[in-house]
NUDO-36538 format. One record per residue: z, y negated, x of N, C-alpha, C in turn. Coordinates in steps of 0.2 Angstrom, whole numbers, plus 2048, in hexadecimal, padded with zeros to 3 digits. Last residue first. Layout:
<pt <Z Y X> <Z Y X> <Z Y X>> ...
END
This chain:
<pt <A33 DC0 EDD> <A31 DBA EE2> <A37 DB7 EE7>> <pt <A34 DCE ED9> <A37 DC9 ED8> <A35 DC5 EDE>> <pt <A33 DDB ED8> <A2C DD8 ED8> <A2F DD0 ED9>> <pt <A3E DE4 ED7> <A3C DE5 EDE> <A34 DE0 EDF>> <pt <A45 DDF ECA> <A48 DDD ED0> <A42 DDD ED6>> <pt <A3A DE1 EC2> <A3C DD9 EC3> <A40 DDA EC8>> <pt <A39 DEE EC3> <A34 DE8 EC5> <A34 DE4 EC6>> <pt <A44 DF2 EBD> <A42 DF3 EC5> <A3C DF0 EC4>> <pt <A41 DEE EB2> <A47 DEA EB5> <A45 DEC EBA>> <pt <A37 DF6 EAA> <A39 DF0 EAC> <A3E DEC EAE>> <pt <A3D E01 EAE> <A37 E00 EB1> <A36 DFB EB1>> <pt <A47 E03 EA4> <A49 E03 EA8> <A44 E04 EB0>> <pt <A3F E04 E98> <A44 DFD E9A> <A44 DFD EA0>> <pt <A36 E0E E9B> <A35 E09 E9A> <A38 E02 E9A>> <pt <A43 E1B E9B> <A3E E15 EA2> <A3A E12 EA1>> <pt <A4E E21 E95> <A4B E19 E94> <A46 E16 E98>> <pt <A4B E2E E98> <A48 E2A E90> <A47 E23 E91>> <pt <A42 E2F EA7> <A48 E30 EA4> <A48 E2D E9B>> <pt <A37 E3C EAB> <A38 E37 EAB> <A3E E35 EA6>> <pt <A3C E4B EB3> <A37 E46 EB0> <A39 E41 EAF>> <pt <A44 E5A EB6> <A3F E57 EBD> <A3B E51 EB6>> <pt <A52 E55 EAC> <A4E E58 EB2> <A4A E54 EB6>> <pt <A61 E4D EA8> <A5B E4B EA8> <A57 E51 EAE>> <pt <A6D E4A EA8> <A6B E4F EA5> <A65 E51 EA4>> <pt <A74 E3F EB1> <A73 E46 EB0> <A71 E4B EAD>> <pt <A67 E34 EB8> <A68 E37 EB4> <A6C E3E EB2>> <pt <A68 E28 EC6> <A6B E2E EC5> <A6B E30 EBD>> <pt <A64 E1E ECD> <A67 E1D EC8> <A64 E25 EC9>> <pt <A63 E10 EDC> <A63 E1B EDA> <A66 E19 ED6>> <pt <A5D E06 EE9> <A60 E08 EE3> <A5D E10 EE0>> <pt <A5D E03 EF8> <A5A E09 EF5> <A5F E0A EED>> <pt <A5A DFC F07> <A5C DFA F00> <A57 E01 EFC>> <pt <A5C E05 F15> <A59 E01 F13> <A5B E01 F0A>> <pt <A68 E08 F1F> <A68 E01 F1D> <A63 DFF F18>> <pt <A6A E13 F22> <A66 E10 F27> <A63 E08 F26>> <pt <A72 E19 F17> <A76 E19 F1E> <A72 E13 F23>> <pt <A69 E16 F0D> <A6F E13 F0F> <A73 E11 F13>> <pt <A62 E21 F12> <A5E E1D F10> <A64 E16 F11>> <pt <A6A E2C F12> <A69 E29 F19> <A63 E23 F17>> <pt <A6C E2C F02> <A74 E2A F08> <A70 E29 F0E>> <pt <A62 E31 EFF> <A63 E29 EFD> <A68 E29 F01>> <pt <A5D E3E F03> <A5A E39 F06> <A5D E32 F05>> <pt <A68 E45 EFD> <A67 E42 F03> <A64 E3D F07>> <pt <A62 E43 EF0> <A68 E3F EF1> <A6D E3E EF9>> <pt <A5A E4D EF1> <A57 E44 EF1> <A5E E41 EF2>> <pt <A5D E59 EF0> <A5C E56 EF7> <A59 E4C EF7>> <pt <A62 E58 EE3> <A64 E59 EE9> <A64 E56 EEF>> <pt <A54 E56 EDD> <A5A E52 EDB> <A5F E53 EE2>> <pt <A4B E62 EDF> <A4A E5C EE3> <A50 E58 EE1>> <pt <A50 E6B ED6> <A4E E6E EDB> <A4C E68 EDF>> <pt <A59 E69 ECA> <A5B E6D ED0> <A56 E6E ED7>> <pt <A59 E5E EC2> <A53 E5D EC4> <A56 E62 EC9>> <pt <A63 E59 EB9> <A62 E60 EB7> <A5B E62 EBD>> <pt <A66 E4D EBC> <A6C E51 EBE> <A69 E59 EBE>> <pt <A5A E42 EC4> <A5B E46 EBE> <A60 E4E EC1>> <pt <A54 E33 ECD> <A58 E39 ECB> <A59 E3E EC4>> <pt <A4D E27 ED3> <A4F E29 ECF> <A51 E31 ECE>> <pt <A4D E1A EDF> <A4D E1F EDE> <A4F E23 ED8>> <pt <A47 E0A EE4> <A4A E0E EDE> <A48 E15 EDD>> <pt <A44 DFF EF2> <A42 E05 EEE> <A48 E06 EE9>> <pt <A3F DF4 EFD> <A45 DF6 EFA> <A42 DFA EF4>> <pt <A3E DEF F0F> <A3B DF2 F09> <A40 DF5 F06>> <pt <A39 DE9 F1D> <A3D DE5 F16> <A3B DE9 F11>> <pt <A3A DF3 F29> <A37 DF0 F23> <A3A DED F1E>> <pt <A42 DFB F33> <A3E DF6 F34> <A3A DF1 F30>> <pt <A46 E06 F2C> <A4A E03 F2E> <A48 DFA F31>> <pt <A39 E0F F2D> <A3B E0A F26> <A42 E04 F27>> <pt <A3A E15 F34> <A33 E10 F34> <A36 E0D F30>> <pt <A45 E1E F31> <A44 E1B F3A> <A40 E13 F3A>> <pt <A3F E26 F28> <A47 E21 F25> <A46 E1B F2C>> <pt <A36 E2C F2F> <A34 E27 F29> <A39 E22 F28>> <pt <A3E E35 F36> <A3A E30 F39> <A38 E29 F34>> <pt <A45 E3C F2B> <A46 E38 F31> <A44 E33 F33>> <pt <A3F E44 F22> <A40 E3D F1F> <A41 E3B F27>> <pt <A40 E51 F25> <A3A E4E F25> <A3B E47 F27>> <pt <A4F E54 F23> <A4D E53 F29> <A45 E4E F29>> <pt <A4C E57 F13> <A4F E52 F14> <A4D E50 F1D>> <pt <A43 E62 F0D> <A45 E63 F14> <A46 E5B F15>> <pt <A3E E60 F01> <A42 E65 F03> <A45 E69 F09>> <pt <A3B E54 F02> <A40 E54 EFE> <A44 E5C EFF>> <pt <A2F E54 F09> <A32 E51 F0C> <A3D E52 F09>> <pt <A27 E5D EFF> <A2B E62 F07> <A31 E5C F0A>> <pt <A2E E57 EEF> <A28 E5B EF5> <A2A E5E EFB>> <pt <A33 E48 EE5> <A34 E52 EE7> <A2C E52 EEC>> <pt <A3B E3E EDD> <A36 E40 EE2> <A39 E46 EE5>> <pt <A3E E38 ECF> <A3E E40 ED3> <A3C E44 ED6>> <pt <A35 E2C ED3> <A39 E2E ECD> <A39 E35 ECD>> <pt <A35 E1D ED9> <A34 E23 EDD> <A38 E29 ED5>> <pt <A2E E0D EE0> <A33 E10 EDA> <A32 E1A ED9>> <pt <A2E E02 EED> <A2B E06 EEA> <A33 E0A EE3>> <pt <A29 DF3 EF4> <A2E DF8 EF4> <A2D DFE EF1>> <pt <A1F DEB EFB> <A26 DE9 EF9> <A2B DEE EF9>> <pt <A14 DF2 F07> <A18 DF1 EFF> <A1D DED EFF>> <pt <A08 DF8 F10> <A0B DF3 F0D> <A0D DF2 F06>> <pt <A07 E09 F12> <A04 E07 F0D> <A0A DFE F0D>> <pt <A0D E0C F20> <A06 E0F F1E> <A04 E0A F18>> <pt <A1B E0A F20> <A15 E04 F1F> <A0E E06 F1F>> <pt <A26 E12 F1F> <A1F E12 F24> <A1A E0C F25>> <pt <A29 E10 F11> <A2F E13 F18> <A2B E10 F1F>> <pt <A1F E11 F0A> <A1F E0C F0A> <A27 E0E F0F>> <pt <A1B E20 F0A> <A15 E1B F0C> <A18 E12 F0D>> <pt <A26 E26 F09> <A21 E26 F0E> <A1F E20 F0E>> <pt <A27 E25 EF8> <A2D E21 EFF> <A29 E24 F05>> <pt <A1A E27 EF5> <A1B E1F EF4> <A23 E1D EF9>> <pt <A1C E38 EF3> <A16 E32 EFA> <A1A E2B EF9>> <pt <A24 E38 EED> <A2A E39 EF4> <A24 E36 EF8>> <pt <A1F E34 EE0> <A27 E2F EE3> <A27 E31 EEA>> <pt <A14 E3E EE2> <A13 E39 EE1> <A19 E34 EE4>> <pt <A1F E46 EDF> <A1C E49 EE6> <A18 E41 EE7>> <pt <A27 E42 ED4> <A26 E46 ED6> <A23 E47 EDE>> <pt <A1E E30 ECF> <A22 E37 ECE> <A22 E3D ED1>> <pt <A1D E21 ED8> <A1B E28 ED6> <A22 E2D ED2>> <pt <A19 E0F EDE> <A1B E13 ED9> <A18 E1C ED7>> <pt <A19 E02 EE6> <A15 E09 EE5> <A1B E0C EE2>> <pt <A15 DF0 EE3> <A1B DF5 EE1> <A16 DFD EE2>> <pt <A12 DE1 EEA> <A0F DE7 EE9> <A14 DEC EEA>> <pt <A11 DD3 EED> <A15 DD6 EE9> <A12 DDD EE6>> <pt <A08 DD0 EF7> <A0F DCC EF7> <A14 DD1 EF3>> <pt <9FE DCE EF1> <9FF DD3 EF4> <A05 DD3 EF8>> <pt <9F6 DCE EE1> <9FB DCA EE4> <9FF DCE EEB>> <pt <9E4 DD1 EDF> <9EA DD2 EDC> <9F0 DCE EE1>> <pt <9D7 DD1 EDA> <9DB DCC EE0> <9E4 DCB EDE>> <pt <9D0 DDA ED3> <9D3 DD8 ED0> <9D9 DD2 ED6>> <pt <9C5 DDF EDC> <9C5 DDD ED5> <9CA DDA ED4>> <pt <9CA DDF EE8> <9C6 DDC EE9> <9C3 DD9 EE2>> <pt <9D7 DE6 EE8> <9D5 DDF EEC> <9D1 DDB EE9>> <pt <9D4 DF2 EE3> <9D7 DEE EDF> <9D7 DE7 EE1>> <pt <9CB DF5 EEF> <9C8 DF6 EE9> <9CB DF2 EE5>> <pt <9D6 DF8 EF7> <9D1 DF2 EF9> <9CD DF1 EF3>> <pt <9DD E03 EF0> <9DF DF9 EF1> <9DB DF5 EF3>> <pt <9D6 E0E EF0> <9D8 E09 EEA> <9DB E01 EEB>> <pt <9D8 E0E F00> <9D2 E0C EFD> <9D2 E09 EF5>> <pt <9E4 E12 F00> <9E3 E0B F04> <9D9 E08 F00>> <pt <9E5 E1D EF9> <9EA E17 EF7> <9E6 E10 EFB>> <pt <9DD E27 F03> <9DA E24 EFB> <9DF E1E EFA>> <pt <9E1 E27 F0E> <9DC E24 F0D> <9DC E22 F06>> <pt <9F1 E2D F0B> <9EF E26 F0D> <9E9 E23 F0B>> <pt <9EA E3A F06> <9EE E35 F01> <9EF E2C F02>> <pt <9E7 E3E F10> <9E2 E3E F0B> <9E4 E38 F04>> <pt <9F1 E40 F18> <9EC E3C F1B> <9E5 E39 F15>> <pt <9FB E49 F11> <9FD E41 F10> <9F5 E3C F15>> <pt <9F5 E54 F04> <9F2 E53 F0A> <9F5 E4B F0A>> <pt <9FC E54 EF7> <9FF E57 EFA> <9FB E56 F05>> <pt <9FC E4D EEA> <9FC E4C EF0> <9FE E4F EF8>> <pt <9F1 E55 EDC> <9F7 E57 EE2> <9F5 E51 EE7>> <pt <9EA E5B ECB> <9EC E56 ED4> <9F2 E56 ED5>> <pt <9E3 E63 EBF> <9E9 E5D EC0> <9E7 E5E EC9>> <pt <9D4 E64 EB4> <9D7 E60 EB9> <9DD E5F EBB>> <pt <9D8 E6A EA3> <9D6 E67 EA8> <9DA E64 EAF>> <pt <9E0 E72 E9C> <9DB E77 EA0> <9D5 E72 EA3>> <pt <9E9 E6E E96> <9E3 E6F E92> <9DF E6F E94>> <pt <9F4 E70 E9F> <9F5 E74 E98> <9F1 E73 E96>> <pt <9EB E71 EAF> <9EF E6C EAD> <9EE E70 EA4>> <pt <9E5 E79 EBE> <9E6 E75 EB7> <9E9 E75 EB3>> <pt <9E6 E76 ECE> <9E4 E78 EC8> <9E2 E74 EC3>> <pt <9E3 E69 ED8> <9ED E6E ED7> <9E8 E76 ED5>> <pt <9DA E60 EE1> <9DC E65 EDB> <9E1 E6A EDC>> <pt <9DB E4F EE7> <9DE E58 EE9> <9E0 E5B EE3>> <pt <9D9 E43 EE4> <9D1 E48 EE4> <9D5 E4E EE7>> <pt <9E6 E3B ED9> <9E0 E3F EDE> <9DC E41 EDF>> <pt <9E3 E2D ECF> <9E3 E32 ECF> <9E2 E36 ED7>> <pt <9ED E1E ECF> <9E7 E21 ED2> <9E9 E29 ED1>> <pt <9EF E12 EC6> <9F0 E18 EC7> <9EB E1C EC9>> <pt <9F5 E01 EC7> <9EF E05 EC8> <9F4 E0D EC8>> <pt <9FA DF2 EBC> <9F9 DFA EBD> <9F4 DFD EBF>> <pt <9FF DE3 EBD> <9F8 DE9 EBD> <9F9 DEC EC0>> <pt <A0B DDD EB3> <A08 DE1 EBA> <A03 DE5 EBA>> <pt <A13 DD9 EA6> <A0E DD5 EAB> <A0C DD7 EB2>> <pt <A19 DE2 E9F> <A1C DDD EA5> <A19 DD7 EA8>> <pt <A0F DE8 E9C> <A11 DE1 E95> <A13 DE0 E9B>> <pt <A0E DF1 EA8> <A0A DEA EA4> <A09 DE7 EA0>> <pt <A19 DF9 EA5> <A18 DF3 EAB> <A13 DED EAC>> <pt <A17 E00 E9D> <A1D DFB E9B> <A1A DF4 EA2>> <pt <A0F E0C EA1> <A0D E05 E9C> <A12 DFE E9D>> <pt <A15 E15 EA5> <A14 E10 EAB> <A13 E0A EA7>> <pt <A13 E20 E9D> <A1A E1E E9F> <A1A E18 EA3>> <pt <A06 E23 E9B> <A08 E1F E96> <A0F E1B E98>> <pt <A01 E29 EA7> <9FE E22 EA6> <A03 E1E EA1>> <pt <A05 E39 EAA> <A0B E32 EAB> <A0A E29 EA9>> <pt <9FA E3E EA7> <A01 E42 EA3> <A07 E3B EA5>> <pt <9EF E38 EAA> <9EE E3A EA6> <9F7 E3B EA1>> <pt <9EF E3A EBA> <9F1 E33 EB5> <9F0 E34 EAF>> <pt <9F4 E4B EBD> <9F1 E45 EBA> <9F2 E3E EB8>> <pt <9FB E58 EC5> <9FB E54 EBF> <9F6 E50 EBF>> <pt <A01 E5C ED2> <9FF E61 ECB> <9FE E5F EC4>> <pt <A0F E50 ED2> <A09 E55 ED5> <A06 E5C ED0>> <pt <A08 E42 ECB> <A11 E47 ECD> <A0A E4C ED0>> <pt <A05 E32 ED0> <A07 E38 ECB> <A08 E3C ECF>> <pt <A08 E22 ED5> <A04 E29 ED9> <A07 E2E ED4>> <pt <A04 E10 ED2> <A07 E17 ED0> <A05 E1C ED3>> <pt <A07 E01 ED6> <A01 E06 ED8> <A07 E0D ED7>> <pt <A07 DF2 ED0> <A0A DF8 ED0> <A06 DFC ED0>> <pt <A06 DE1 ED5> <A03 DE8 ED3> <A09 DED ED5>> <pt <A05 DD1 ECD> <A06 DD6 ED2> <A05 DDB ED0>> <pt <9F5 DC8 ECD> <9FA DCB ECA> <A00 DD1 ECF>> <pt <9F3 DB4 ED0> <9F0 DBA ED2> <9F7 DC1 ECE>> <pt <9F6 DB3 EC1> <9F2 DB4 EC7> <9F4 DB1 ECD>> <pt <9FE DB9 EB1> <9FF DB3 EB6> <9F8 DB5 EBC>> <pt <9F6 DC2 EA5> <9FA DBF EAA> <9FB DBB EB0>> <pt <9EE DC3 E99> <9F1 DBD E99> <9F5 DBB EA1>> <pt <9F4 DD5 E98> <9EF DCE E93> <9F2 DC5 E96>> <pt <9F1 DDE EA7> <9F5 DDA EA0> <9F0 DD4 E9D>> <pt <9EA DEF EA9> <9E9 DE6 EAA> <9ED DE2 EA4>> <pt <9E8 DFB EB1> <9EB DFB EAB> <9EC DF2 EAC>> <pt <9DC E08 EB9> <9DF E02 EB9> <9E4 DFE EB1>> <pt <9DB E17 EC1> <9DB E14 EB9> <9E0 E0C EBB>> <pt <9D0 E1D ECA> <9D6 E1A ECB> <9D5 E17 EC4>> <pt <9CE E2D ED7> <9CB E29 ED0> <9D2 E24 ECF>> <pt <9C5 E37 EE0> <9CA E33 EE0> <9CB E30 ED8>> <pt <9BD E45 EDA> <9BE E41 EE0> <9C3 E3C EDF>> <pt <9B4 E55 ED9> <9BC E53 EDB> <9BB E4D EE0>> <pt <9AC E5D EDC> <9AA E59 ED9> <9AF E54 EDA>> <pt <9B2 E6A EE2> <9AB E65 EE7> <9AA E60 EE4>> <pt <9BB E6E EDA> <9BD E6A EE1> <9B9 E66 EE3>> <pt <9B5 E77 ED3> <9B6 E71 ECF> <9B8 E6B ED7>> <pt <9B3 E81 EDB> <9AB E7F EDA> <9AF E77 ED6>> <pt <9BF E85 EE1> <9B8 E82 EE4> <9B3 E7D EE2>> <pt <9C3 E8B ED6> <9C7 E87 ED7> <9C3 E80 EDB>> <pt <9BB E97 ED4> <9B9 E93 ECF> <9BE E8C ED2>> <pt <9C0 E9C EDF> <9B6 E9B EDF> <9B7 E96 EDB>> <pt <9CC EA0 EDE> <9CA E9B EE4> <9C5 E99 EE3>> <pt <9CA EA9 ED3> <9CF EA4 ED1> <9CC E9E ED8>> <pt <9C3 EB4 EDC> <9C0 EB1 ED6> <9C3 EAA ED5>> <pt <9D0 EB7 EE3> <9CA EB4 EE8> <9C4 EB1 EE2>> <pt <9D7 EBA EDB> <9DC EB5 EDE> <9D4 EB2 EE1>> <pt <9D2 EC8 ED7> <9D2 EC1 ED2> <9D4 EBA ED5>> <pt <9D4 ECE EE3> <9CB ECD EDF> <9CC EC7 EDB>> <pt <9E1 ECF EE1> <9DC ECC EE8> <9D4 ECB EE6>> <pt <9E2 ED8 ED6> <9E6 ED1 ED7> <9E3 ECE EDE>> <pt <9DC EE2 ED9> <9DA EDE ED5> <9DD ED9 ED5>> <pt <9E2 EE9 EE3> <9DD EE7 EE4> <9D9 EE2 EDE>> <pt <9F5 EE5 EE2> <9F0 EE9 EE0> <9E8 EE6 EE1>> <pt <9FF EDF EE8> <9FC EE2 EED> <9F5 EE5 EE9>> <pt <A04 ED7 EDE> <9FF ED3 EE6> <9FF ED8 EE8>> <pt <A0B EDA ED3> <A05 EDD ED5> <A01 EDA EDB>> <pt <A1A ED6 ED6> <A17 EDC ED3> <A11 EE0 ED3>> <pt <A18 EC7 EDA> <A19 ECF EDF> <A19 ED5 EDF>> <pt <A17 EBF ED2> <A0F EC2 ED1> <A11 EC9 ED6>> <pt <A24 EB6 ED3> <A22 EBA ECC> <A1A EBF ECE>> <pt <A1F EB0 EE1> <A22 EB6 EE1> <A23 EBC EDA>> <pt <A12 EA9 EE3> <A16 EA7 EDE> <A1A EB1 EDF>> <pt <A03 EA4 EE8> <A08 EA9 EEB> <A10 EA8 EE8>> <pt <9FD EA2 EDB> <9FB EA7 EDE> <A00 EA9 EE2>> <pt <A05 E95 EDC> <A06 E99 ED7> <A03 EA2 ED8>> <pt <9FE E8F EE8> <A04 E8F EE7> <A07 E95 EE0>> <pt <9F0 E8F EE5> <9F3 E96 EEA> <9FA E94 EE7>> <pt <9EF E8E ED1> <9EE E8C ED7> <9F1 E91 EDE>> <pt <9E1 E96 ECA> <9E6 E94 EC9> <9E7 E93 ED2>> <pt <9D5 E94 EBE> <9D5 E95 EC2> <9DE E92 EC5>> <pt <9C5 E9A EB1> <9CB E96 EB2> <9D0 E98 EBA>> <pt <9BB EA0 EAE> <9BA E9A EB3> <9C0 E97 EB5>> <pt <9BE EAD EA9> <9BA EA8 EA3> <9BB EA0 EA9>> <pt <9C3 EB4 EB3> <9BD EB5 EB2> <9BB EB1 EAE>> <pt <9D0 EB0 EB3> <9CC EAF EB8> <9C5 EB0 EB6>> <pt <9D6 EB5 EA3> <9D5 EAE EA6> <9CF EAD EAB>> <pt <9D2 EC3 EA6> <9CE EC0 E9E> <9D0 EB7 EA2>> <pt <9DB EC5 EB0> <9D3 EC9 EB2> <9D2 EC3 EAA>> <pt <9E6 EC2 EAB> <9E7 EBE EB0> <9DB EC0 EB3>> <pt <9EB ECB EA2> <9E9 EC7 E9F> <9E8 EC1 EA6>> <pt <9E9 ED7 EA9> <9E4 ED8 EA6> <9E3 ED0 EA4>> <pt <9F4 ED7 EB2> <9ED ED5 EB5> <9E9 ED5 EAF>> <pt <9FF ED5 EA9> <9FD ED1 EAC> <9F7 ED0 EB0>> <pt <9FF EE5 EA4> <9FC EDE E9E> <9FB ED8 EA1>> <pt <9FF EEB EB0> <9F8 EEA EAE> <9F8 EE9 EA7>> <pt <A0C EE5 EB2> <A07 EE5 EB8> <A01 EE8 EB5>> <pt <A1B EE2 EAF> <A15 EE4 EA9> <A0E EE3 EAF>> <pt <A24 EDB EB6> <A20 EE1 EBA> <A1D EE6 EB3>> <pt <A27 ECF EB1> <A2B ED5 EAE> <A2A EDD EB2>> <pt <A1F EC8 EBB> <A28 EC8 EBC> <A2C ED0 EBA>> <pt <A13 ECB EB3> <A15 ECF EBA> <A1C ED0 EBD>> <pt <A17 EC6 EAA> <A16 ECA EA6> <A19 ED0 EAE>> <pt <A19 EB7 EAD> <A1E EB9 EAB> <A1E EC2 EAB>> <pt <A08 EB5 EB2> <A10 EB7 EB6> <A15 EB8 EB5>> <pt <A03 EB5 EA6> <A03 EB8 EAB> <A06 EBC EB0>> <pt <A0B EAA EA0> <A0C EB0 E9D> <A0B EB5 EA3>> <pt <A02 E9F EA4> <A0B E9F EA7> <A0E EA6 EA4>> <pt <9F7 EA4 EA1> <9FA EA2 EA9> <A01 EA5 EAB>> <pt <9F8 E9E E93> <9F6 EA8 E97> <9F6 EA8 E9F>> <pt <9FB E94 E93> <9FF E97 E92> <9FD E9F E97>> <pt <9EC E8E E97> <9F2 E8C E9C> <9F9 E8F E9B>> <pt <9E6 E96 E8D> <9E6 E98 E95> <9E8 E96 E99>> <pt <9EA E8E E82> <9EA E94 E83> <9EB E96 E8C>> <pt <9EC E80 E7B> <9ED E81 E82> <9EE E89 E85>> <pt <9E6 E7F E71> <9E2 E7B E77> <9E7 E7E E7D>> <pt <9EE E87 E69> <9E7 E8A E6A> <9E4 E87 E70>> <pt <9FE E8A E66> <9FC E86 E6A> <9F2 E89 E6D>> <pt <A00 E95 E5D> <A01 E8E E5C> <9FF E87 E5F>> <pt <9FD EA1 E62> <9F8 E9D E5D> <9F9 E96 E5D>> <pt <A06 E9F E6E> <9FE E9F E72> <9F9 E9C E6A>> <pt <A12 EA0 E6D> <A0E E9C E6E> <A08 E99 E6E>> <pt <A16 EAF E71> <A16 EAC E69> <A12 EA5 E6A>> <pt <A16 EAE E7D> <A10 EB1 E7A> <A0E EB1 E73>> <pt <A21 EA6 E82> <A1A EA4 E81> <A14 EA6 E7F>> <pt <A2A EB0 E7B> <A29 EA7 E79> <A22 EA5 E7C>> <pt <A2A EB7 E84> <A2A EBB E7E> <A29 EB2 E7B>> <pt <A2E EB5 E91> <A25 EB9 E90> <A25 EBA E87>> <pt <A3A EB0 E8F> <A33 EAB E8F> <A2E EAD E8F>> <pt <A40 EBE E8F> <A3F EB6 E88> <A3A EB3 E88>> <pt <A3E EC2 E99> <A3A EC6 E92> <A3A EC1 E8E>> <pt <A46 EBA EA0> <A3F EBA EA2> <A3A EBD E9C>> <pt <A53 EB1 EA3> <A50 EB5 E9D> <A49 EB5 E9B>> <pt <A56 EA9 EAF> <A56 EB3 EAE> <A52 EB7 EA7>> <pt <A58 E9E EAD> <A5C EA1 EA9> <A5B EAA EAB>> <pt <A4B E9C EB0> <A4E E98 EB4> <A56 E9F EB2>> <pt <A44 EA0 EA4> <A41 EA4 EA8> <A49 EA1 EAF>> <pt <A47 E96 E9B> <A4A E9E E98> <A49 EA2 EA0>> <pt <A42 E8B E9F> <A49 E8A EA1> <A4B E92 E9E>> <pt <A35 E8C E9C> <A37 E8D EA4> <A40 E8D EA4>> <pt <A33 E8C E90> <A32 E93 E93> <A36 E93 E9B>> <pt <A37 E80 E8C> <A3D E85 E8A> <A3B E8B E8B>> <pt <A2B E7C E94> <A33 E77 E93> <A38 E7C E93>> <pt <A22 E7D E8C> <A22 E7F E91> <A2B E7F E96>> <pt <A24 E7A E7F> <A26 E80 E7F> <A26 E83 E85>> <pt <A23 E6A E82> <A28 E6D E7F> <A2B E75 E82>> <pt <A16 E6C E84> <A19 E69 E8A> <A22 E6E E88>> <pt <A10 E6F E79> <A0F E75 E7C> <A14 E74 E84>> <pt <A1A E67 E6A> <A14 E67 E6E> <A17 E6C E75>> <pt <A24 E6B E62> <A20 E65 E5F> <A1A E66 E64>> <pt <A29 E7C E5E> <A28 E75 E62> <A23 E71 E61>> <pt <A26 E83 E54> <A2B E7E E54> <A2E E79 E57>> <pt <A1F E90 E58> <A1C E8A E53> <A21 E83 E53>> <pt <A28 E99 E5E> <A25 E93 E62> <A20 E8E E5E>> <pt <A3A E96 E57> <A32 E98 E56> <A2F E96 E5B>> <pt <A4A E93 E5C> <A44 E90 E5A> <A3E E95 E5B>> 
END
């Protein structure tokens, strides 16, 4: 396939990261550069991901050059990628420290404005008080990239909150705003303050409150409700990944808090998801082991995203883990 041939930029990011997975690193410096006409809104989220590939290849001054034209036009990228081993080719060189500490200026100045936010999604008609579904997005992302997948759940009849973060990752393929949960003190706060919020507006049912995440977002929602940091019924967790999932021991204490809660969750998986799939399906045997209810539906051919059917299969976890 051409890079014109992909229907959309997620696409072509898709079949760069699996060339680059593969070893075939020229392929993917060679696909996303073809890219760049076809995809014009998304130029300098491409010249990123080029960047790197270029310095992988240890092309070391076509990747600083096109890594000097990003940083300088305001764009900014995050430490996790800055200390990204593809750049080992040029971390030692003084320009690569001049742009890393430019990339930190411009990453600041969006930071300081940076603050919580919460998108509400309301049924037509439904019963009252309603229950809720409070969603946490993937890391490095927005309510923006996961709002549509969650919709099911309010024909279901569930107020939908999705709160965004106030922790700037970077930027996201159209070179706005994505979020991290990656501070969990930061994360509590903000979650408890959306619900008094949603308390207050919308007197929702609190009997029946489902936490729901993808990615780093699922691995906060089994936290927060293992713990009771956040009161819930259960939660829905859809290839939770983060430090907890990288380091299964993490979970101990948590699995310890939980053991003590009436709380039952649905974990989901993806066969092709190598880098958190693994270690989740540790996390499910001692979740098991320690008695707490943990349904796992398991995709095999499925990566790090959502599964085709989870709309259906969104509403049925709801009517099991909402059910009166």
């Amino acid at each position: 396939m051409t890079a014109s041939s992909y229907k959309d930029v997620d696409s072509l990011v898709a079949e760069t990261f699996r060339l680059y997975i593969q070893g075939e690193v020229a392929q993917a410096c060679d696909l996303i550069t073809a890219g760049l006409p076809a995809f014009p809104d998304n130029t300098r989220y491409l010249q990123a991901m080029r960047a790197m590939l270029l310095a992988c290849l240890k092309q070391t001054g076509p990747a600083l050059d096109v890594l000097r034209n990003l940083i300088e036009s305001g764009y900014f990228i995050s430490d996790l990628d800055w200390n990204d081993g593809d750049f080992d080719s040029i971390r030692e060189d003084p320009e690569f420290h001049r742009l890393h500490a430019l990339s930190d200026q411009n990453m600041a100045a969006v930071q300081e404005s940076a603050r919580p936010a919460l998108t509400t999604l309301v049924p037509d008609g439904g019963k009252k008080p309603l229950p809720l579904l409070m969603v946490l997005h993937g890391n490095r992302s927005s309510v923006a990239w996961h709002r549509a997948h969650w919709f099911p759940a309010v024909e279901a009849g569930w107020l939908a909150a999705l709160p965004q973060s106030s922790q700037l990752a970077g930027l996201d393929s159209f070179d706005q705003p994505a979020y991290s949960w990656n501070d969990e003190n930061i994360v509590d706060w903000e979650i408890r303050e959306h619900l008094e919020t949603l308390r207050q507006e919308y007197h929702y049912d609190t009997a029946r409150v489902i936490l729901a995440g993808f990615s780093r977002g699922g691995e906060n929602v089994i936290r927060l409700a293992l713990t009771g940091a956040i009161e819930t019924r259960g939660f829905i967790a859809v290839c939770p990944g983060g430090p907890y999932t990288g380091n299964p021991e993490h979970w101990t204490p948590i699995i310890a808090a939980g053991k003590k809660r009436a709380v039952r969750g649905v974990i989901i998986t993806g066969g092709q998801d190598h880098h958190s799939a693994p270690n989740t399906l540790i996390l499910i045997e001692r979740l098991h082991a320690a008695g707490i209810a943990c349904e796992h539906t398991h995709y095999p051919d499925m990566g790090h995203t959502y599964p085709p059917d989870f709309a259906a299969k969104l509403t049925e976890m709801l009517a099991a883990l909402g059910k009166k």
